[in-house]
N, C-alpha and C positions, 0 to 999 in steps of 0.2 A: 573777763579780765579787762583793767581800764589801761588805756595808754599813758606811757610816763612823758611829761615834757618839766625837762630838766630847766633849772633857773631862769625860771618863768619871772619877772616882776610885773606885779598887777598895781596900780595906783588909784583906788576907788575912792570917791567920796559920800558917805552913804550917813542919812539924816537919822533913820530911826523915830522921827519925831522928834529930835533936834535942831535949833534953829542952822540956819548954813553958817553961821558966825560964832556956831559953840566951839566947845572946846574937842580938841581930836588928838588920837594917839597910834601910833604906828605899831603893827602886828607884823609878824613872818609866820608864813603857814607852813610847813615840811610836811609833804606827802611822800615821804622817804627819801625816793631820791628828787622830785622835785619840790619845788620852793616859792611861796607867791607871798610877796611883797604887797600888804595893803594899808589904806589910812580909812581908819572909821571914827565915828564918836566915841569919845572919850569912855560911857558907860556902855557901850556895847558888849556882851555875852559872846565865847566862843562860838555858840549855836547861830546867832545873828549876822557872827564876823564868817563863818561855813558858808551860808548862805550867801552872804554879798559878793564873796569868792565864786558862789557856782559851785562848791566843792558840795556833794552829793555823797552820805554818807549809807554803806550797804549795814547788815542788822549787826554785823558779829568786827567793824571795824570798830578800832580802838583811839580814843579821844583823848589829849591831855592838854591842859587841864580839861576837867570835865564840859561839858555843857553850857552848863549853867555859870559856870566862874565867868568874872569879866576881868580879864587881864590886862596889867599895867602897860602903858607905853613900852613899846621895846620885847616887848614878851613874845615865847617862839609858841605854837599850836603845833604838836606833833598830832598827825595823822598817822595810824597803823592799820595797812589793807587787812584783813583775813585771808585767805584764799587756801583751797583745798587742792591737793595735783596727787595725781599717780607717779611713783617713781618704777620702772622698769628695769630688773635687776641685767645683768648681763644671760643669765641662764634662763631668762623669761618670765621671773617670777614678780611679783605685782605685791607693790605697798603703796598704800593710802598716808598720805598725812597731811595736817590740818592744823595751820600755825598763821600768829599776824605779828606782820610786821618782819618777818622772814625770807631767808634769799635761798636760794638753791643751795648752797654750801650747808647753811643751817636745817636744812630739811634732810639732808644726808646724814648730815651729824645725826639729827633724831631719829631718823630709821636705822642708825646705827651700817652704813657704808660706809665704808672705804674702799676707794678705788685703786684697783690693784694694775701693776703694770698692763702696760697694753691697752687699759681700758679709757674710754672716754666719754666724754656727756653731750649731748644735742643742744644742750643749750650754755648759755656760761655762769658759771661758781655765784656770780657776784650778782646775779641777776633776781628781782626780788617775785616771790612768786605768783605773785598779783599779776604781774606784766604778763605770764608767760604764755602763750596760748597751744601749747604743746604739751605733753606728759614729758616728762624728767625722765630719760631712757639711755642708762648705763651700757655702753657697748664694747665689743670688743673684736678685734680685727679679724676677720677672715676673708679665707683662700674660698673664693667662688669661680669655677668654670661655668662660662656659657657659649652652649654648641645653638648655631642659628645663620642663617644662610649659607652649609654650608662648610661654616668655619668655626673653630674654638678657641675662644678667647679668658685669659683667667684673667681675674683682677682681687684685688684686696677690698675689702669692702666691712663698714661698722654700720651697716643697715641693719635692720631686723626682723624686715620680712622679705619675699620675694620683691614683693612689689614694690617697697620701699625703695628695693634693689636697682631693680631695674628704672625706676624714676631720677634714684642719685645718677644713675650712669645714661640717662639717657637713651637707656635701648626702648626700642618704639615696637610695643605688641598690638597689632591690627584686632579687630573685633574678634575677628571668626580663629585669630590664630591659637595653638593650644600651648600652654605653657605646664612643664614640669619641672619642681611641682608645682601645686596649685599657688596662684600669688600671694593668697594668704597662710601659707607656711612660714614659720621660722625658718629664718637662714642660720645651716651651723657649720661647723668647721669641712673644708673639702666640701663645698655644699657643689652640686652640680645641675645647673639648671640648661632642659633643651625645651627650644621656641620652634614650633612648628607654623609654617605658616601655610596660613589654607585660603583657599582662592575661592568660586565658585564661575563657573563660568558657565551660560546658555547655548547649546550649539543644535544644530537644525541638521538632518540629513535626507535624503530620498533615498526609499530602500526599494525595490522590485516587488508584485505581489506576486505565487507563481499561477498561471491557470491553473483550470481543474480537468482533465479529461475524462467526456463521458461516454458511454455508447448505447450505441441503438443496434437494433437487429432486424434483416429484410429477407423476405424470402426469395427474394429477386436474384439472388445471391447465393452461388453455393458455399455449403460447408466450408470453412478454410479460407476463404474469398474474405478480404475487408478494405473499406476505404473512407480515405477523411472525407466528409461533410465540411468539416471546419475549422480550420487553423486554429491553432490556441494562440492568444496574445498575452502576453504579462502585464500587468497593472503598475501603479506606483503610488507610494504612500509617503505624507512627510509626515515626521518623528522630530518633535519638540524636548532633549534631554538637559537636564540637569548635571554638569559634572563636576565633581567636586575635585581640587587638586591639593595634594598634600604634600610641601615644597617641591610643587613643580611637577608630582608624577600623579597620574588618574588614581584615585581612591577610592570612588565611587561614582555611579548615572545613573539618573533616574530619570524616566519615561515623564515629562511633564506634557507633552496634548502628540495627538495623531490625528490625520488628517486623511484620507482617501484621496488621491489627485486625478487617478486614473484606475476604470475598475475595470479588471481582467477580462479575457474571451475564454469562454470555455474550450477544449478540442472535443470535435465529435468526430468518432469514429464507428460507422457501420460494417458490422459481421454480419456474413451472409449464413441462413437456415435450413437452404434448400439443400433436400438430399441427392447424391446422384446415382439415375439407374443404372445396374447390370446385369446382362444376357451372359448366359452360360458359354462357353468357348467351342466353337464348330473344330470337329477330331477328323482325322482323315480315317475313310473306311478300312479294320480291318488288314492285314497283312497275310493272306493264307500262305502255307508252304507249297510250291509245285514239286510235282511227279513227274517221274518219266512213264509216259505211256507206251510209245516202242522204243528201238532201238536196230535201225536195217544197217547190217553192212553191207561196204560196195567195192569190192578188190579192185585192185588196178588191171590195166589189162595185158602187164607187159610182164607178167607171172612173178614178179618179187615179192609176193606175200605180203604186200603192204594196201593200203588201202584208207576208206572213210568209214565213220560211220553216221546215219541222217538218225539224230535222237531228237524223238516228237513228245514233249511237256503237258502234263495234264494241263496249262492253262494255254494251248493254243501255238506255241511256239516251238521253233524246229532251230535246231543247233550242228552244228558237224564237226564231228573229232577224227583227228589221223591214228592209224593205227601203223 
C-alpha cells in the first residue's frame, strides 16, 4: 500500500532536452486524494511528466490520459491506485475484491454489504483502498467476560478475535499464561474468556536421608543377648525443584538436580548365637510312709485307769499318747 500526502504542490523544472528558455506548461497530477502541482516543457508526455513527479506507477494502475499523450497546459493526470483487500463479514466469512481507484464504501458496494445496525468498520467509508493497510473487517458489538486475577470483568467489544480482544482492551497475557480460548479464536456473542496466569518458580530444599540398620552375629553372646556396635546417623540431601504455579497455587514440581550433602551411618546391631547349658533339677529323696512298730502302755499309778502309751515308728522315732 502507498501513503497518501494530500495537496502536495510540487514545482519542477524539467528540460527533456529542452533548452531552459523553452517554452513550458503547467500540469496537476491527482493521485486520488493527493495532488502535485508541476511545470515541465511544453511537449512533455504524461509518462515523462510521472517520472519527473517521482510518481511510480504499479502494473494494474490506471493512467489518464494515457502515456503516451502530451497534455496541454492546465490539463489534470488522474492517477487510479489498483489494490486488492479482504473484506471480513461480521459472521467471519471472507470476500476478496479487486478494484482501482476505489474506496472502502465502493468495495462494499461491490461485494454487495450493507451494513446492518450495530455493525461497524475498522477502517473509514471514504478511505481509498490503496492506503489501507489492514483487511476491511465488518464488526459487530459484543458481550465479552474476562475472568483473570481473580476477578471478572465484562466489556463490549467489536474485535474479532480473542487476541485482537485483549490488545484493544489492553489486558497484558505474560508468556507462560494460559488463555481460554485460544487467542486465535473468534470472538462471539457472551464470548467468555479466562486468563490463567502461571509463574514458575526454583526452590531448593534439604531433606533427611534415613540410615540403614544392619546386623551381625557373635557367639560371645547368648541367644536373646543383642547390642549396638553403632549408632545410626541420618544423612542429608539437597533437592533442586521446579514449581510451577497456577494463579498462585502449586500445580506441579519437578525434581530438576540432587545433591548428597551428607551420607548416612549405618546402625549395627550384634545378636548373640551361643546356646545355653542345662542340668537336669536335683529331687529330694523319696517320701516312704512310717509304721508303727510297738505300742507299750504305761498306767498311772494312782489306779484311775488312765495312762500313756510309748509308740515306737518303723523309722526310728518314739511318740506318746494319753489314754
Amino acid at each position: 500500500m502507498r501513503k497518501t500526502i494530500v495537496s502536495i504542490v510540487l514545482i519542477l523544472t524539467v528540460l527533456f532536452g529542452f533548452a531552459a528558455c523553452g517554452a513550458k506548461k503547467n500540469v496537476t497530477i491527482e493521485i486520488q486524494k493527493e495532488k502535485i502541482a508541476i511545470e515541465v516543457p511544453a511537449g512533455a508526455t504524461v509518462e515523462k511528466i510521472l517520472e519527473a513527479a517521482q510518481v511510480t506507477l504499479a502494473e494494474k494502475d490506471v493512467v489518464e490520459p494515457e502515456l503516451t499523450a502530451a497534455p496541454e497546459d492546465g490539463a489534470v493526470i488522474r492517477v487510479s491506485r489498483w489494490a486488492s483487500v479482504k473484506i471480513v463479514t461480521a459472521d467471519g466469512k471472507e470476500k476478496t475484491v479487486e478494484l482501482t481507484g476505489a474506496t472502502v464504501a465502493d468495495a462494499l458496494k461491490h461485494a454487495g454489504i450493507t451494513l446492518a445496525d450495530g455493525e461497524s468498520l475498522n477502517v473509514a467509508e471514504d478511505a481509498y483502498l490503496s492506503d489501507l493497510t489492514e483487511d476491511i473487517v465488518v464488526a459487530s458489538s459484543y458481550k465479552v467476560k474476562v475472568t483473570a486475577d481473580g476477578k471478572t470483568t465484562e466489556y463490549e467489544s467489536k474485535q474479532q478475535t480473542v487476541k485482537e480482544f485483549l490488545s484493544a482492551e489492553k489486558i497484558t497475557v505474560g508468556e507462560k499464561d494460559r488463555v481460554t480460548p485460544a487467542q486465535n479464536e473468534k470472538i462471539k456473542s457472551d464470548t467468555e474468556i479466562v486468563i490463567v496466569r502461571v509463574t514458575e518458580k526454583t526452590e531448593t530444599k534439604t531433606e533427611q536421608i534415613a540410615y540403614e540398620t544392619k546386623k551381625e552375629y557373635s557367639d560371645s553372646m547368648y541367644d536373646g543377648e543383642s547390642d549396638t556396635k553403632q549408632n545410626g546417623v541420618n544423612g542429608e540431601k539437597t533437592i533442586t525443584y521446579r514449581v510451577v504455579y497456577a494463579d498462585g497455587k502449586e500445580e506441579s514440581r519437578e525434581v530438576v538436580s540432587e545433591k548428597i550433602t551428607k551420607e548416612p551411618v549405618d546402625e549395627i546391631v550384634v545378636y548373640g548365637t551361643k546356646t545355653v547349658q542345662t542340668t537336669a533339677p536335683v529331687t529330694d529323696p523319696p517320701v516312704t510312709e512310717r509304721t508303727i512298730v510297738s505300742k507299750v502302755a504305761v498306767p498311772d499309778c494312782d489306779g484311775s485307769g488312765h495312762g500313756y502309751y510309748v509308740v515306737t515308728y518303723s523309722d526310728g522315732s518314739v511318740e506318746y499318747e494319753d489314754y
